[in-house]
N, CA, C and O atoms as a Maestro MAE file, in Angstrom:
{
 s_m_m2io_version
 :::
 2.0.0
}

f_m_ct {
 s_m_title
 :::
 protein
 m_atom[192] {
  # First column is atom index #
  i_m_mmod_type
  r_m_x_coord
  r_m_y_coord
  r_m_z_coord
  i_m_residue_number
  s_m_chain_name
  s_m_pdb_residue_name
  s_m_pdb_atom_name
  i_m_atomic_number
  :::
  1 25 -26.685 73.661 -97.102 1 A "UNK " " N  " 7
  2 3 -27.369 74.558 -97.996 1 A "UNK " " CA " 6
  3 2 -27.784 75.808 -97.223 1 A "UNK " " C  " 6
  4 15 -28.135 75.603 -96.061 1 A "UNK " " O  " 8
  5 25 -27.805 77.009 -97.643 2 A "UNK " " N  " 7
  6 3 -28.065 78.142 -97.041 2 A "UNK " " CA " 6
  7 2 -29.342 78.342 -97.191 2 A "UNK " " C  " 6
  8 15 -29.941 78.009 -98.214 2 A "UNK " " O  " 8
  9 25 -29.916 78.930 -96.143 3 A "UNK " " N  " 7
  10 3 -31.410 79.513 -95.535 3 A "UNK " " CA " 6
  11 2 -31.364 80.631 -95.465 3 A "UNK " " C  " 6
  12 15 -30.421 81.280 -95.012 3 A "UNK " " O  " 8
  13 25 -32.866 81.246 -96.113 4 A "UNK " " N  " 7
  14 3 -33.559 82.459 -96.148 4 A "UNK " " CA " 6
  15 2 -34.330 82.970 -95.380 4 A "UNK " " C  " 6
  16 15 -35.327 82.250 -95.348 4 A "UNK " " O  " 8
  17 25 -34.456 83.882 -94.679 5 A "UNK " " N  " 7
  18 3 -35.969 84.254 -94.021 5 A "UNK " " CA " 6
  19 2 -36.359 85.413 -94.883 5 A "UNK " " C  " 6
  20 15 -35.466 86.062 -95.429 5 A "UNK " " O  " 8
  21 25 -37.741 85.760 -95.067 6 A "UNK " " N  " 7
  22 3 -38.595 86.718 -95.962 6 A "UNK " " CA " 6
  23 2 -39.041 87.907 -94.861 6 A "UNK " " C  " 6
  24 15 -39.520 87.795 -93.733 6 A "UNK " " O  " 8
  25 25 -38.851 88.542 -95.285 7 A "UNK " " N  " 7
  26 3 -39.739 89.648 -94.655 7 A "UNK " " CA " 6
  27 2 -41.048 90.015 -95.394 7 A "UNK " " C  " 6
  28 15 -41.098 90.992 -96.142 7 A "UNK " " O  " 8
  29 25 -42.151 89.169 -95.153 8 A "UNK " " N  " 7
  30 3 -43.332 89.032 -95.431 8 A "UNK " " CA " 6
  31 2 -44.015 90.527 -95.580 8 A "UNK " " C  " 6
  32 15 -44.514 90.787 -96.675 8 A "UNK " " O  " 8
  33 25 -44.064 91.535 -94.526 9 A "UNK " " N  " 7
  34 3 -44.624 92.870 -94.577 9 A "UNK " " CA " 6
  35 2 -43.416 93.766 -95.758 9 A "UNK " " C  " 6
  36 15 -43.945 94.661 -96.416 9 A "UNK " " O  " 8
  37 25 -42.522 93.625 -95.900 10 A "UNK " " N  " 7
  38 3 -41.531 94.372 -96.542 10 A "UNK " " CA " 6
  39 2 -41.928 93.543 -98.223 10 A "UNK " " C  " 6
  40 15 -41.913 94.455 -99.050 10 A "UNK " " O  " 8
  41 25 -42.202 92.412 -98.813 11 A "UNK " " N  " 7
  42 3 -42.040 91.642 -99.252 11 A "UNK " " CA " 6
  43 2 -43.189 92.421 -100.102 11 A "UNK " " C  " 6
  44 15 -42.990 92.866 -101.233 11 A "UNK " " O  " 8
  45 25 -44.784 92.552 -99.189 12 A "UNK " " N  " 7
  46 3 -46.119 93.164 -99.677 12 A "UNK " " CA " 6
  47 2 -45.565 94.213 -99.765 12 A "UNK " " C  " 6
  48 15 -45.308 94.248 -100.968 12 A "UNK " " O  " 8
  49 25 -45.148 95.211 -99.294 13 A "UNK " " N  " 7
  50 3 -44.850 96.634 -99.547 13 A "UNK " " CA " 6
  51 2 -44.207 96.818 -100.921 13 A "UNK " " C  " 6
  52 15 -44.694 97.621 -101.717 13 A "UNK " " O  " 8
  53 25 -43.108 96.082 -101.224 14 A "UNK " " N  " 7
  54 3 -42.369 96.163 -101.967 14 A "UNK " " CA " 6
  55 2 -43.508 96.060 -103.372 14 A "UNK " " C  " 6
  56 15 -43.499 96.933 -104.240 14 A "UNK " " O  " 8
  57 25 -44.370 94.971 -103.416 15 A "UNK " " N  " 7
  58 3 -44.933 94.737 -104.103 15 A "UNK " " CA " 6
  59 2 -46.548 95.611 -104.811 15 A "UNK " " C  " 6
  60 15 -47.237 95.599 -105.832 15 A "UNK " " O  " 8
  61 25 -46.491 96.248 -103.541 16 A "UNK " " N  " 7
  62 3 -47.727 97.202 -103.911 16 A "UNK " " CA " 6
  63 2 -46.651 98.545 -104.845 16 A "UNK " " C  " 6
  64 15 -46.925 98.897 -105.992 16 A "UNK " " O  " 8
  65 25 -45.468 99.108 -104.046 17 A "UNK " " N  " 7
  66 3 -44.971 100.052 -104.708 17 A "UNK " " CA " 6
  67 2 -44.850 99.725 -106.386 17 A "UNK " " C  " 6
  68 15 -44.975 100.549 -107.291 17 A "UNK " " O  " 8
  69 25 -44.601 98.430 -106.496 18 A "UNK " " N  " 7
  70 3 -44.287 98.061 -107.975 18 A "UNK " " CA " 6
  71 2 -45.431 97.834 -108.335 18 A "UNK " " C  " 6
  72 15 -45.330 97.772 -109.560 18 A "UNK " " O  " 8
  73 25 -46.607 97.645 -108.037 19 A "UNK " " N  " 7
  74 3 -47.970 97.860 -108.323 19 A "UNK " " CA " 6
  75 2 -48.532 98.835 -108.728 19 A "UNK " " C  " 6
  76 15 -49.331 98.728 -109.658 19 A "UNK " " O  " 8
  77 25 -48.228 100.217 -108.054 20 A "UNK " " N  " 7
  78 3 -48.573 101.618 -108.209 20 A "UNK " " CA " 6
  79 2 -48.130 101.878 -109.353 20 A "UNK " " C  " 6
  80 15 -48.811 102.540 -110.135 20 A "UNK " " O  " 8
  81 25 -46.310 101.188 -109.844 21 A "UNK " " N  " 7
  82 3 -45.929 101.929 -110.752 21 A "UNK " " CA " 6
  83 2 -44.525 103.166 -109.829 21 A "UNK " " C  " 6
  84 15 -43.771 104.004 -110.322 21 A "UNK " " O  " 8
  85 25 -44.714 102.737 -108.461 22 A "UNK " " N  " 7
  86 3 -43.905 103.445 -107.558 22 A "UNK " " CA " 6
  87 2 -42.528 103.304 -107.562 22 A "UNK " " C  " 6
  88 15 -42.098 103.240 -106.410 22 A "UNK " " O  " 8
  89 25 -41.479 103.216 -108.603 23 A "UNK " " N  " 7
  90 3 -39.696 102.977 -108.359 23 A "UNK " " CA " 6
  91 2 -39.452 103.880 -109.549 23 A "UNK " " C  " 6
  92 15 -40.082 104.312 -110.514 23 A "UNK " " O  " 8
  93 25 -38.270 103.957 -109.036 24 A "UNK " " N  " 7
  94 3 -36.959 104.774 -110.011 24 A "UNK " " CA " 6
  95 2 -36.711 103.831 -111.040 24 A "UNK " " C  " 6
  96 15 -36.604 102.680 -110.619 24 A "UNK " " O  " 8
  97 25 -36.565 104.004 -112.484 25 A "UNK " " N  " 7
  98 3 -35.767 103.221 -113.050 25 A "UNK " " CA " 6
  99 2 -34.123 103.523 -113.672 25 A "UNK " " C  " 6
  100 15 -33.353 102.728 -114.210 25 A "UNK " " O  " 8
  101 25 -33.928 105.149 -113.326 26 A "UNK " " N  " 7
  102 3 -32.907 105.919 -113.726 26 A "UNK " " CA " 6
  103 2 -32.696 106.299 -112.720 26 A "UNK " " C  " 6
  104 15 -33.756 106.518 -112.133 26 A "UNK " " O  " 8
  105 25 -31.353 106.648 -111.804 27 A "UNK " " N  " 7
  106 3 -31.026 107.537 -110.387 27 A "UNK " " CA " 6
  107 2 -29.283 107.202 -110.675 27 A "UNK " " C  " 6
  108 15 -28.732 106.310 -111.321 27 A "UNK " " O  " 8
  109 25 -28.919 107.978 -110.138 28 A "UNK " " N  " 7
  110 3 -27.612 108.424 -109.263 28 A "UNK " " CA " 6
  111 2 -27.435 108.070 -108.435 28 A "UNK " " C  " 6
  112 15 -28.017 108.695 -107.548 28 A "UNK " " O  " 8
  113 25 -26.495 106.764 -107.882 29 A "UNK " " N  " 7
  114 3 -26.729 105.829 -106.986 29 A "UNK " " CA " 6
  115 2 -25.752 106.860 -105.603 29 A "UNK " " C  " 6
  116 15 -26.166 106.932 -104.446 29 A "UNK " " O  " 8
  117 25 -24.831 107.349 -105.953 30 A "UNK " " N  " 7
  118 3 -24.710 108.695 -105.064 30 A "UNK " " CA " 6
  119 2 -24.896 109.549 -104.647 30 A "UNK " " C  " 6
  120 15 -24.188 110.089 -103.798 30 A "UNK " " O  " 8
  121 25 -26.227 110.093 -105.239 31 A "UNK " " N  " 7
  122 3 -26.687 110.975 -104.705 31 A "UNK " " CA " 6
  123 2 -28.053 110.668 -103.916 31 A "UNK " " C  " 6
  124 15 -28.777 111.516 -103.396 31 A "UNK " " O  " 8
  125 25 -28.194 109.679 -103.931 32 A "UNK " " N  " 7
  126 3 -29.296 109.180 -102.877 32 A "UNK " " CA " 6
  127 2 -28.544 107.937 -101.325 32 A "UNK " " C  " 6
  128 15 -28.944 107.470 -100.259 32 A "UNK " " O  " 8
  129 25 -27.562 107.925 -102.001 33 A "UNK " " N  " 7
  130 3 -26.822 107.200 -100.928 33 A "UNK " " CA " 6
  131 2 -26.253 108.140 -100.149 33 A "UNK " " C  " 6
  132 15 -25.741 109.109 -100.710 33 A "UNK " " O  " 8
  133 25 -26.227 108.023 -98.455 34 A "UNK " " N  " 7
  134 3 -25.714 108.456 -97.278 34 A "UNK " " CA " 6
  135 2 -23.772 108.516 -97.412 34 A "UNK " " C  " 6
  136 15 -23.140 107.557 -97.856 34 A "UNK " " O  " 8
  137 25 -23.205 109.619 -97.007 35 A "UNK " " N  " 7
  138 3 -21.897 109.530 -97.372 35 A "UNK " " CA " 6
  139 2 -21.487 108.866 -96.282 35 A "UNK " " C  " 6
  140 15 -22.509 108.901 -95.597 35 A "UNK " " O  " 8
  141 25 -20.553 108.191 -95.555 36 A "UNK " " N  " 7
  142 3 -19.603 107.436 -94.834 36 A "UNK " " CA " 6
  143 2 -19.721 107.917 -93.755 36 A "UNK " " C  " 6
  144 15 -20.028 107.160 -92.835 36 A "UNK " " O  " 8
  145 25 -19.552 109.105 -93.531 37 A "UNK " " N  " 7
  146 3 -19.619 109.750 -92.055 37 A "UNK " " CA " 6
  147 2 -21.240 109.735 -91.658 37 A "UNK " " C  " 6
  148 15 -21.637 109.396 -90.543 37 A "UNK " " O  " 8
  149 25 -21.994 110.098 -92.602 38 A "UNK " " N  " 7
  150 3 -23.227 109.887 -92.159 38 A "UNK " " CA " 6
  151 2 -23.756 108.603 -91.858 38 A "UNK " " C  " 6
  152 15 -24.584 108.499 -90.953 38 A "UNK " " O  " 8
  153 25 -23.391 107.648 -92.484 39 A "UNK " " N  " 7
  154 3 -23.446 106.336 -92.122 39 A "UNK " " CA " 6
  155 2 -23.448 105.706 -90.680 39 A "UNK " " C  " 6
  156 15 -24.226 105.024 -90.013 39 A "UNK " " O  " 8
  157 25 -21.844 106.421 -90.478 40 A "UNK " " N  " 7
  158 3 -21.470 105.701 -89.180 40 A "UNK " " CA " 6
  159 2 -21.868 106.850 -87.748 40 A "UNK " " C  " 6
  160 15 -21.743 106.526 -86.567 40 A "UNK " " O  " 8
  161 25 -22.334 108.151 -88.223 41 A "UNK " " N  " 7
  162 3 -22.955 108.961 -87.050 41 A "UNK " " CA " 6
  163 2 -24.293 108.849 -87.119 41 A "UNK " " C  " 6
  164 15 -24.856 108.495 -86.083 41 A "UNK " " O  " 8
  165 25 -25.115 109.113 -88.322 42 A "UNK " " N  " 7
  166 3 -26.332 109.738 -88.426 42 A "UNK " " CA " 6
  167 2 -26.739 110.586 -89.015 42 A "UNK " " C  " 6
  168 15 -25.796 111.354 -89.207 42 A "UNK " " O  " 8
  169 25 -27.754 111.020 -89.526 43 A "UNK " " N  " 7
  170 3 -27.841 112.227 -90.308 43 A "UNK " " CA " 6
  171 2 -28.510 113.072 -89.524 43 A "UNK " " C  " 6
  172 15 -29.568 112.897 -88.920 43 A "UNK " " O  " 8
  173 25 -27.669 114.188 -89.593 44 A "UNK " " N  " 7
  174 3 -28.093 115.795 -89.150 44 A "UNK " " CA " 6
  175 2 -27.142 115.941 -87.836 44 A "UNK " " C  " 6
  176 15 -27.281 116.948 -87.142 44 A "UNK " " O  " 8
  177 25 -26.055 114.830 -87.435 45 A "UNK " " N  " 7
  178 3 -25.355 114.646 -86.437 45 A "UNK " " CA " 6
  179 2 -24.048 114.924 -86.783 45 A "UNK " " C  " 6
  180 15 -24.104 114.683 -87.989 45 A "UNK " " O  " 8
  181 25 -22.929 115.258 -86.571 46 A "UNK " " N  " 7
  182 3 -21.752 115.728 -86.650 46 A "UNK " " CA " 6
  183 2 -20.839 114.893 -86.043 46 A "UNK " " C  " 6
  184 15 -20.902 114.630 -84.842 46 A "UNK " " O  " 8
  185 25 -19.671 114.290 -87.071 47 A "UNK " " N  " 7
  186 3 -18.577 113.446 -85.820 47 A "UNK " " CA " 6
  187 2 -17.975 114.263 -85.429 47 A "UNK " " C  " 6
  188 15 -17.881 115.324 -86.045 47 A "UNK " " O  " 8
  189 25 -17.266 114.004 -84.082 48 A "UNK " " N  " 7
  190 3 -15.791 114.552 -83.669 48 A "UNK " " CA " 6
  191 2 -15.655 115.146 -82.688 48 A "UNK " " C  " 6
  192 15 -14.542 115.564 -82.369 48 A "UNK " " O  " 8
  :::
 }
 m_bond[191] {
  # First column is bond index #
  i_m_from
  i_m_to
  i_m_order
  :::
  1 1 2 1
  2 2 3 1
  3 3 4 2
  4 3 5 1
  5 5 6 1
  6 6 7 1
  7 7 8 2
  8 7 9 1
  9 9 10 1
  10 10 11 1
  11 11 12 2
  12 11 13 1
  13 13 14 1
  14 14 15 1
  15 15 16 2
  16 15 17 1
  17 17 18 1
  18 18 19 1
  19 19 20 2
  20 19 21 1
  21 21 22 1
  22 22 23 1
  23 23 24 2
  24 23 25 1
  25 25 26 1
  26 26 27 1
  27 27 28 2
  28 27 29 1
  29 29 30 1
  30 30 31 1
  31 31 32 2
  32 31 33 1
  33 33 34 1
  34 34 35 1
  35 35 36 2
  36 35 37 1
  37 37 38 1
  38 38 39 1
  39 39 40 2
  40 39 41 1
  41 41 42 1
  42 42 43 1
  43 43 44 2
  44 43 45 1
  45 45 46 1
  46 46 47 1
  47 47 48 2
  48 47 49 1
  49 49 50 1
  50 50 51 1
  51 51 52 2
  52 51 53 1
  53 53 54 1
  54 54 55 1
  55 55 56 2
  56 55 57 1
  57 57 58 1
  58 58 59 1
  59 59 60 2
  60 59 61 1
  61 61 62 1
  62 62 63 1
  63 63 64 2
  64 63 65 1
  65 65 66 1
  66 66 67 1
  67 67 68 2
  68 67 69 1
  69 69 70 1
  70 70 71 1
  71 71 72 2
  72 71 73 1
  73 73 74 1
  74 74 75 1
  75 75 76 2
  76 75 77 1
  77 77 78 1
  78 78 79 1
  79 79 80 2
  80 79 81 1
  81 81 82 1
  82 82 83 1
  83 83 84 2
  84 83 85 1
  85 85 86 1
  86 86 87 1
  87 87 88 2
  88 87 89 1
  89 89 90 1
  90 90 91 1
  91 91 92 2
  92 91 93 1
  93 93 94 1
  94 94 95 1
  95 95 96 2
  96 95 97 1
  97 97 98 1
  98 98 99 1
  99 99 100 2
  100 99 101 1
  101 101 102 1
  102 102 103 1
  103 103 104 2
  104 103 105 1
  105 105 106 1
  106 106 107 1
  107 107 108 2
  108 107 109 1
  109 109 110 1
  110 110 111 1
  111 111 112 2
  112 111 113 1
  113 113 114 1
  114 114 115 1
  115 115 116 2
  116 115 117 1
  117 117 118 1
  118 118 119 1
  119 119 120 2
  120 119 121 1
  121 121 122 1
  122 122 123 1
  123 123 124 2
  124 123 125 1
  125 125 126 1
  126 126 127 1
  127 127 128 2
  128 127 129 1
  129 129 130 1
  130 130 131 1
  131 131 132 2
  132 131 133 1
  133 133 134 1
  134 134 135 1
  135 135 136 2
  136 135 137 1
  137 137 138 1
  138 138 139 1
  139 139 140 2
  140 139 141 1
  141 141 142 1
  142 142 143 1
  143 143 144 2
  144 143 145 1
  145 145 146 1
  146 146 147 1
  147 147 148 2
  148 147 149 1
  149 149 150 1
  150 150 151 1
  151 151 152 2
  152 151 153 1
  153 153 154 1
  154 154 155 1
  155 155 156 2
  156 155 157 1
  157 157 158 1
  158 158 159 1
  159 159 160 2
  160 159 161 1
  161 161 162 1
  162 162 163 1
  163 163 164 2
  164 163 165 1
  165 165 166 1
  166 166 167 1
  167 167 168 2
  168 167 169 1
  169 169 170 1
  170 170 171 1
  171 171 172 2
  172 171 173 1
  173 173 174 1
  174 174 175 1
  175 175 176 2
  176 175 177 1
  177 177 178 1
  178 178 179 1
  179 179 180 2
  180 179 181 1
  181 181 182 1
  182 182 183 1
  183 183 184 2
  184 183 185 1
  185 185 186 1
  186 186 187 1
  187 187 188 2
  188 187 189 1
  189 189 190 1
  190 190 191 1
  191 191 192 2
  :::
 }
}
């Protein structure tokens, strides 16, 4: 059977933001996502 570990501090965080009322429920999953090159360099970094 497969095992979980929690990230207990990420777990509360998560939970206060949804507390506040703090998430997106509409977005552009591309335009908040990092493109490929940025991924694998970094952002504000340049490959090549």
């Amino acid at each position: 059977m497969a095992k979980y570990t929690v990230n207990d501090a990420a777990l509360a965080h998560a939970h206060a933001l949804i507390g506040a009322r703090r998430y997106v429920l509409r977005s552009n999953w591309g335009e908040v996502q990092p493109r490929a090159a940025e991924r694998l360099v970094g952002p504000g970094l340049r490959a090549g």
